[in-house]
N, C-alpha and C positions, 0 to 999 in steps of 0.2 A: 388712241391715235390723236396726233395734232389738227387741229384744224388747216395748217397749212399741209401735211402730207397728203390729208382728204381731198383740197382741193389737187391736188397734184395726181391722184387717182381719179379724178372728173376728168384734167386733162385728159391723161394716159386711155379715158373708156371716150373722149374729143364729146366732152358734155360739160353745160354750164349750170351753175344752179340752178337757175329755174327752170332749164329742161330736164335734171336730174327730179327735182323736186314735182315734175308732172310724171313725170314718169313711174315712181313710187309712191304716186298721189298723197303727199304732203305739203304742210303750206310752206313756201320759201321763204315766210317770216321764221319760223321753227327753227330750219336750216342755220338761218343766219346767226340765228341766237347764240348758235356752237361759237361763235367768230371771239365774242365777249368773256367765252367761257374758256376760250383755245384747246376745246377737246370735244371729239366728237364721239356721243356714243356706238359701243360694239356694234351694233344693228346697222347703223349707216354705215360704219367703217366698212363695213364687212361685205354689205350691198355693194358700194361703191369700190371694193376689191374684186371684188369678183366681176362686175361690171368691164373695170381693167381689166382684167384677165381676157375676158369672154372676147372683149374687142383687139386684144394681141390675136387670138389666138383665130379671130374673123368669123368668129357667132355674132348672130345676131341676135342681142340680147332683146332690143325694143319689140320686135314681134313677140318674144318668150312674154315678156312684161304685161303687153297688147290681151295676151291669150289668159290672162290669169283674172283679168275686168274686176281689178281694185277698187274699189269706193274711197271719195274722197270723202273724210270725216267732216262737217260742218259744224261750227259753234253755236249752244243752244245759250239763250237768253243773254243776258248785258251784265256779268258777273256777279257780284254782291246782292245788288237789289231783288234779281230775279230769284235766289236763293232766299231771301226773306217772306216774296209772295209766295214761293212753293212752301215753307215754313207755316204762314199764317193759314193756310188752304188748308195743311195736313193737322193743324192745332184745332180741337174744338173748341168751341168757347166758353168761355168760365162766365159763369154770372153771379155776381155776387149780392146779396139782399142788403135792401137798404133799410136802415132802423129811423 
């Protein structure tokens, strides 16, 4: 799916991204990233279809959402660097003899 149908299925469920993106507890940078990429993966598409759907059809989908108490994933450590400390941690240490 295009990034512009997706949004047009926000409209159609009258959600913005970052209320969509709280809603399914992801970060609305992630979201956006589709924008660059102009497609959005099945999983959002799909969420966001049926979202549509649910709100033609006068479900209330945000209580369904509410009642499921998703965790929002946070990021661990500062990329690179942090992988090199966890690296040096799990490495023991060689010592080698001096002549």
């Amino acid at each position: 799916m295009t990034f512009i149908e997706f949004k047009k299925l926000l409209l159609d469920a009258e959600l913005t991204i970052p209320k969509f993106t709280a809603l399914i507890k992801v970060s609305e940078k992630n979201i956006q990233s589709y924008k660059k990429k102009e497609e959005v993966p099945n999983a959002i598409a799909a969420i966001a279809a049926c979202f549509a759907k649910m709100n033609k059809e006068g479900m209330d989908f945000r209580t369904l959402m509410d009642t499921l108490d998703l965790q929002k994933k946070e990021k661990k450590g500062a990329g690179f660097s942090s992988k090199k400390k966890e690296k040096k941690e799990k490495e023991p240490e060689i010592k080698t003899s001096e002549k």
